[in-house]
C-alpha positions in Angstrom: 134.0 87.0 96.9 133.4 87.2 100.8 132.4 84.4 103.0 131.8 84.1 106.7 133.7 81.2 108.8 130.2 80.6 110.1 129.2 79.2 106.7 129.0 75.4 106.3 128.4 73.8 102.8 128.2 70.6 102.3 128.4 69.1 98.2 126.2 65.8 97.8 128.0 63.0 96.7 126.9 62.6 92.8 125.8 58.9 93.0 123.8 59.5 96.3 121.7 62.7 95.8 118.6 60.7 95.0 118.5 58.8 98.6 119.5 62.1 100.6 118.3 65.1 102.0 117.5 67.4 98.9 114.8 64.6 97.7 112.6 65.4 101.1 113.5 68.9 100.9 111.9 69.2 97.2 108.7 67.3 98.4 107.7 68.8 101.5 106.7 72.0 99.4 103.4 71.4 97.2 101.3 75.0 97.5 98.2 75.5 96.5 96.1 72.7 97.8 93.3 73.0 95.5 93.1 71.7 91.8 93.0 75.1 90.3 92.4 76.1 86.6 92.2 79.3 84.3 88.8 80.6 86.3 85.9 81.2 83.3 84.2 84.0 82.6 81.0 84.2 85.1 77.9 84.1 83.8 75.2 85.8 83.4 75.1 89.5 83.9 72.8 91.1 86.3 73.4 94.6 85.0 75.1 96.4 82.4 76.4 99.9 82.6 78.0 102.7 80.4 79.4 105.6 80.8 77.4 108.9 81.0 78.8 112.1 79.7 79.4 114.9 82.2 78.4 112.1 85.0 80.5 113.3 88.4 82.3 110.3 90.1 80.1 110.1 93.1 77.1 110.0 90.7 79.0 107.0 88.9 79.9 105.5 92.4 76.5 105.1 93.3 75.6 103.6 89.6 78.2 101.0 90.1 77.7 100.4 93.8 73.8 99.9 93.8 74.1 98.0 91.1 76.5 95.5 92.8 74.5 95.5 95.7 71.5 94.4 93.9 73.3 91.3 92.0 72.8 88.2 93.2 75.7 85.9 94.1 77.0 84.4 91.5 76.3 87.0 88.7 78.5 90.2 87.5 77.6 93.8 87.1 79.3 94.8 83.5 81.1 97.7 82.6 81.2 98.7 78.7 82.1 101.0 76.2 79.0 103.0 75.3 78.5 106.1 72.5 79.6 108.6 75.4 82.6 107.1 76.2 84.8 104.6 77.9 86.3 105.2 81.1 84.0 105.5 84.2 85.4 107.8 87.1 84.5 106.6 90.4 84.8 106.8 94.2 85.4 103.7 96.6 83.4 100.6 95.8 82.7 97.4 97.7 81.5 94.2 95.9 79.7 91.9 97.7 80.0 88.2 98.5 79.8 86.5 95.7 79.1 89.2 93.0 81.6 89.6 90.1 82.9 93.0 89.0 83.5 92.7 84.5 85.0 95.5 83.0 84.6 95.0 79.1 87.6 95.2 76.9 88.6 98.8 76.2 86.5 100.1 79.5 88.6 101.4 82.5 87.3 102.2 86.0 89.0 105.0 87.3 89.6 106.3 90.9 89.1 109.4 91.1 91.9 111.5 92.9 90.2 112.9 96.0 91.6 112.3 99.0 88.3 113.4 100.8 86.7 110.0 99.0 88.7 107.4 100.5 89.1 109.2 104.2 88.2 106.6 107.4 86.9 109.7 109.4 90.1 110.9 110.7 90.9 113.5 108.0 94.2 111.6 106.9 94.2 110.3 103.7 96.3 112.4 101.1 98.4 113.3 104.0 102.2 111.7 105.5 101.6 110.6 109.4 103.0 108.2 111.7 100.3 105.3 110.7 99.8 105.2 107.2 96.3 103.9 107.6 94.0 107.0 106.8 92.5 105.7 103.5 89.8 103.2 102.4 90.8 101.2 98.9 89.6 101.9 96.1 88.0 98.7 95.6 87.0 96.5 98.3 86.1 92.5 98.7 85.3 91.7 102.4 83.8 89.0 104.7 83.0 87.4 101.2 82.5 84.1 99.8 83.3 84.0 96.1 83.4 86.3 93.7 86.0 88.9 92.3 87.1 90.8 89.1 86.6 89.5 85.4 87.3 91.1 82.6 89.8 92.4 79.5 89.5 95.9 81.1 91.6 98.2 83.3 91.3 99.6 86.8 93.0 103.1 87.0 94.5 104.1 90.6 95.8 107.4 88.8 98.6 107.6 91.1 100.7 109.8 88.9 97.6 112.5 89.4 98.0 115.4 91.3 95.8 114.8 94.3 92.5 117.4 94.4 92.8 120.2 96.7 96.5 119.5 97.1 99.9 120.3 95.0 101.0 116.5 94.6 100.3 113.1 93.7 100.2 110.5 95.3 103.5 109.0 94.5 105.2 112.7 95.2 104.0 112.3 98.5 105.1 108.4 99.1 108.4 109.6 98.0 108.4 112.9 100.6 107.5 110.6 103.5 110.4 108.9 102.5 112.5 111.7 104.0 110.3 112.5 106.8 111.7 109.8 110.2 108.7 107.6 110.6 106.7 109.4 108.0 104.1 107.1 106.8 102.0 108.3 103.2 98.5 107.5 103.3 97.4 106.7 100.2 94.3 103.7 99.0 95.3 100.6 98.1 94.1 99.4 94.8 91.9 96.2 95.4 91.8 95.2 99.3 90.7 91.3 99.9 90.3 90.6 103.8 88.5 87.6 105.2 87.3 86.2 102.4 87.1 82.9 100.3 87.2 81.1 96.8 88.0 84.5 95.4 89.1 85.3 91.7 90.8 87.9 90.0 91.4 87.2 86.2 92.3 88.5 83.1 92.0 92.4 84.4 94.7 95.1 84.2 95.8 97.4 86.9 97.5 100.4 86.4 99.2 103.2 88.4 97.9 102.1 92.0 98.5 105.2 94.3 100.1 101.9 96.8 99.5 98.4 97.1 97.6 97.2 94.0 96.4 93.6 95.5 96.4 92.9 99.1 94.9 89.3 100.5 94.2 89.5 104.4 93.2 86.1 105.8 91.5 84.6 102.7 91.3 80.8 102.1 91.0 80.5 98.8 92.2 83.0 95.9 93.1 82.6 92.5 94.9 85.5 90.7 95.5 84.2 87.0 96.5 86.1 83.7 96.3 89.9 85.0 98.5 92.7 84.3 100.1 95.1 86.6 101.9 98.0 85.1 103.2 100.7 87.6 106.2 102.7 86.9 109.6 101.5 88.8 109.7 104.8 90.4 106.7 104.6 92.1 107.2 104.1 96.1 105.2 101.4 98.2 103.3 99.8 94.6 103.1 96.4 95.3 102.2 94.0 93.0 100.3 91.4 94.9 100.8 90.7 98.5 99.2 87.7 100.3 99.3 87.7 104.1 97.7 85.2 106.7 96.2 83.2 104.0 96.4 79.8 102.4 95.8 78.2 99.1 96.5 80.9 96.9 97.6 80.6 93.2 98.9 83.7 91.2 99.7 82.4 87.5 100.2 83.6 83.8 100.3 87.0 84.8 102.9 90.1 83.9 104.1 92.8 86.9 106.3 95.7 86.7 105.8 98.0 89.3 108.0 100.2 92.0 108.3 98.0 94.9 107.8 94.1 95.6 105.9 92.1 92.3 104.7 89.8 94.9 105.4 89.9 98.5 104.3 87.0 100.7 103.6 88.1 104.2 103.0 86.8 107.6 101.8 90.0 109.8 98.8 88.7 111.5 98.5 84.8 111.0 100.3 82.5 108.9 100.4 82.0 105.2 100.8 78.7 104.1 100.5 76.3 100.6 101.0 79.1 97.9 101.4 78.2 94.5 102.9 81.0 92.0 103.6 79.8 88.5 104.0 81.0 84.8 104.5 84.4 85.4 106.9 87.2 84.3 108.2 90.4 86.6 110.0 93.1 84.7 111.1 96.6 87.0 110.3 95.8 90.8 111.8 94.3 93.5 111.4 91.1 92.6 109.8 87.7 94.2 109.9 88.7 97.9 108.8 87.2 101.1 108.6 89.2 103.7 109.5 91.4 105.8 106.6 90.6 108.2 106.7 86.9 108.6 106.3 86.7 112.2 103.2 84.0 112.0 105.0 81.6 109.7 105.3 81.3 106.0 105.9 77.6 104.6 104.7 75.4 101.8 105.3 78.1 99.0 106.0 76.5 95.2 107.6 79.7 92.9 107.8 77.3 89.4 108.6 79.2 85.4 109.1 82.6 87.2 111.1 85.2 84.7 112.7 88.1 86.3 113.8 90.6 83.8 115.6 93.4 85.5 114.0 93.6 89.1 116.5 94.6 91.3 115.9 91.7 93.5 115.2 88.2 92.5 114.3 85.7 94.6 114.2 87.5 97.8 113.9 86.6 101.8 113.7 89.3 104.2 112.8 90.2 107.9 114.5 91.2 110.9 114.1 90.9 114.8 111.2 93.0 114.7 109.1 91.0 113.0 110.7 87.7 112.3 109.4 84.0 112.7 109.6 80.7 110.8 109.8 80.6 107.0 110.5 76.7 105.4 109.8 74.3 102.9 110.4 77.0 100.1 110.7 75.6 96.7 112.5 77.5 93.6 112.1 75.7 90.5 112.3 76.7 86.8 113.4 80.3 87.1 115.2 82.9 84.7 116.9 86.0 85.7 119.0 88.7 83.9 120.2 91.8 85.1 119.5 91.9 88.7 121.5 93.7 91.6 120.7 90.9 93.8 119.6 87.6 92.2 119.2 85.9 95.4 118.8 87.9 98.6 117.8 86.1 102.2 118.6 88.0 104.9 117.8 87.9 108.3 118.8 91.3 109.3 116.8 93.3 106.2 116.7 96.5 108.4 119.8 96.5 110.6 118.7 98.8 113.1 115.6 96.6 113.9 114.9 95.9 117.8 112.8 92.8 118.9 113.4 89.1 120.0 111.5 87.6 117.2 114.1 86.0 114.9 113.7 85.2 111.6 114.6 81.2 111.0 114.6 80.3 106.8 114.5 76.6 106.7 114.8 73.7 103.6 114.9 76.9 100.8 115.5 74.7 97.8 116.7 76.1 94.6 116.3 73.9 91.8 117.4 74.8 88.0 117.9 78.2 89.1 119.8 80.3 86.3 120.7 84.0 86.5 122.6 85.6 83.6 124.2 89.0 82.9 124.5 90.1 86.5 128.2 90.9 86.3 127.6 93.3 89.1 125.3 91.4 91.0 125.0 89.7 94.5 124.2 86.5 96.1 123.2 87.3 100.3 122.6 84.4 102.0 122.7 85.9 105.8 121.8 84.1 108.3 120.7 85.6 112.5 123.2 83.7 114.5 125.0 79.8 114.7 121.4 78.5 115.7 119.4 80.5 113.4 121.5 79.7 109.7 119.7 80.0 106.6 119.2 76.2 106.0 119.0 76.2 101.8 119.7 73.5 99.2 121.1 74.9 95.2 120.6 72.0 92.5 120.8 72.7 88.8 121.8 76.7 90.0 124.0 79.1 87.6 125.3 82.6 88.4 127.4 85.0 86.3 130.9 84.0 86.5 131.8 87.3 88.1 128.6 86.9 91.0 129.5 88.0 94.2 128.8 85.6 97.3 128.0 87.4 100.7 127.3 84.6 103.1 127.1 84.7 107.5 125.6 81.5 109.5 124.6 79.8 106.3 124.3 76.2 106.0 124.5 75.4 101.9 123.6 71.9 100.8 124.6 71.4 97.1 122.8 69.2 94.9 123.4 66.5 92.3 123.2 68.8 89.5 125.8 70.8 91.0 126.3 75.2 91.6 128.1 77.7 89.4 130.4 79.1 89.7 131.1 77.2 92.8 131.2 79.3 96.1 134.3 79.9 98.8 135.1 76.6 100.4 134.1 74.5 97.9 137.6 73.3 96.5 138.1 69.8 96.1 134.3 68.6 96.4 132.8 66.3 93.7 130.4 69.3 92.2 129.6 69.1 89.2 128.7 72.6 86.6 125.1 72.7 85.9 123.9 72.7 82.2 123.1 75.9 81.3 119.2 76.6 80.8 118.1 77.9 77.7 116.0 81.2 79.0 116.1 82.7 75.2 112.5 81.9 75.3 111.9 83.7 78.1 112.8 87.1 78.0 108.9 88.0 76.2 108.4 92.1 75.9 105.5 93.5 78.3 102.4 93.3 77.2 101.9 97.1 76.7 98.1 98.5 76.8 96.4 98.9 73.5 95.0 102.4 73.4 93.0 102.0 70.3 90.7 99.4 71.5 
């Protein structure tokens, strides 16, 4: 175990818990505003469309886009299984505000791997640059107010295809910038959502993004509920979902493995605020992240019954000077994890080499019944910036493996009524008591692997 002199814990008194601190801690985080429920299917359809055979994708994105374009607000366009087939093979599409996008049970939408498609005029998609911002999405919801994607089908981002005109994929070439300094891969996102409102994403699966499969930009309003993401672990830059500058946002009952963050929670270009992300299950990833970008503020964030079944990560905090700011009221609650490198990681110092003045401050972080088994190997960071910038973070109900690891600088550790094991350095002699340990049997629930023969 290793511990910092510029740690300070302090262990609640057992009769006194309920009058102190940790009670205001665990109340100033609520999320999601809104009273949000499973979103039902929309109804009715404006248009229904199959699949033609021989069709070329940029015949097919037309097909699709005109008929989005032409539904009224409040409708969907629907995509189904027809005599020729089941998979439509598209180029970029943009729904409009307010129209729905269904794909049928069994259909799947496909991007088709052309660089050339998703280009923003400057010739750099499907190649590695300093920016990484050459390429349109493959699906696109902007300046909209409702609307989304419905449906029991799948959205393709064929990531693992060789890219035409070119000798890689897309993921071969995330993977080569990697060695290039400052290489950036410019590859589409999946589904892009930027500046919009009451949006909803349900029930859909998403598969093999080339990057990001969800991004929310500045959108007030989004439910994400009972989707699928399934991306191999291998695959570079494939976020799950990623909210930035935007508030009230609920991601629930849903299932992620993928090769980077399952959800990362950023703060790039305005604050992102009452988040609510509960019921869900993340297998290979990085884990539950927020970060690194948080330099507009991230507070009011509730993560409740969250399974974490072998991302590397856990529960995960991370920025640095160059892009750090204010992240607080952070509530944990109800959360299983098994082999994971690092159950709990919040550092302030994620890229070491960073330069900037804008430190990252992690305020009232409260873990409550907390429980991380068979992580003999595994890692608790709790890293603070400096004496006036500690990681300020309550554990109540919280279990490690009995062999964890703590790694702690400039942390200030309040301990709860239902006590932290096993206990940390400088502990000895406090009245804490050994948490009950949480039954996560129930938990551990195989990944909901795609049917083929519907």
């Amino acid at each position: 175990m290793v511990i910092n002199k510029n740690t300070l814990i302090r262990v609640l008194a057992l009769s006194a818990c309920s009058s102190t601190l940790l009670v205001c801690l665990v109340a100033q985080a609520a999320g999601d505003r809104r009273e949000v429920k499973e979103p039902e299917p929309v109804q009715p359809v404006c248009a229904t469309l199959y699949p033609e055979v021989g069709q070329d994708s940029i015949t097919t994105q037309r097909d699709i886009q005109q008929a989005l374009n032409r539904c009224p607000a409040g409708q969907a366009v629907q995509l189904s299984k027809g005599p020729s087939g089941s998979t439509f093979t598209s180029g970029p599409l943009q729904i409009p505000s307010g129209v729905f996008l269904r794909l049928d049970q069994g259909t799947v939408l496909a991007a088709d791997p052309n660089p050339e498609y998703y280009d923003t005029g400057r010739g750099r998609c499907g190649t590695i640059d300093k920016e990484g911002k050459g390429c349109r999405p493959f699906i696109q919801i902007k300046n909209s107010q409702g609307g989304g994607i419905q449906g029991q089908g799948m959205i393709d981002g064929r990531g693992g295809d060789t890219m035409k005109g070119q000798a890689e994929t897309w993921w071969a070439m995330a993977r080569r910038a990697q060695s290039i300094p400052g290489g950036k891969q410019n590859a589409p996102r999946l589904v892009q959502i930027d500046h919009a409102s009451d949006i909803i994403i349900h029930g859909i699966r998403l598969h093999n993004s080339p990057n990001f499969h969800i991004v929310l930009n500045h959108v007030k309003g989004g439910t994400i509920w009972g989707i699928v993401i399934d991306t191999p672990a291998s695959a570079r830059n494939t976020d799950g979902i990623d909210p930035g500058a935007s508030q009230d946002i609920t991601i629930a009952q849903s299932f992620i493995r993928t090769g980077d963050d399952n959800i990362a929670i950023k703060a790039g270009s305005g604050p992102t605020e009452h988040i609510s992300i509960t019921d869900n299950h993340f297998y290979s990833g990085h884990g539950m992240s927020i970060g690194s970008e948080v330099n507009a503020g991230v507070r009011d964030v509730v993560v409740h019954n969250l399974t974490l079944d072998g991302t590397t990560s856990g529960l995960r905090i991370k920025s640095d000077v160059s892009r750090g700011g204010i992240v607080r009221d952070i509530k944990y609650t109800h959360i299983c994890m098994r082999n994971n490198r690092w159950p709990i990681s919040f550092d302030t110092r994620y890229a070491p080499k960073a330069v900037g003045d804008s430190v990252p401050e992690y305020r009232n972080i409260v873990l409550n019944d907390v429980h991380s088994t068979n992580s003999v190997t595994g890692t608790v960071l709790l890293r603070g910036y400096d004496s006036s910038h500690p990681v300020d973070v309550v554990m109540d109900g919280v279990t490690f493996s009995p062999d964890i690891t703590w790694r702690t600088e400039f942390l200030h550790l309040t301990v709860g009524k239902k006590g932290l094991w096993p206990a940390p350095p400088g502990t000895a002699g406090f009245p804490m008591a050994k948490p009950l340990q949480a039954d996560c049997s129930g938990k551990w629930v195989p990944f909901p692997e795609r049917d083929k023969t519907r």
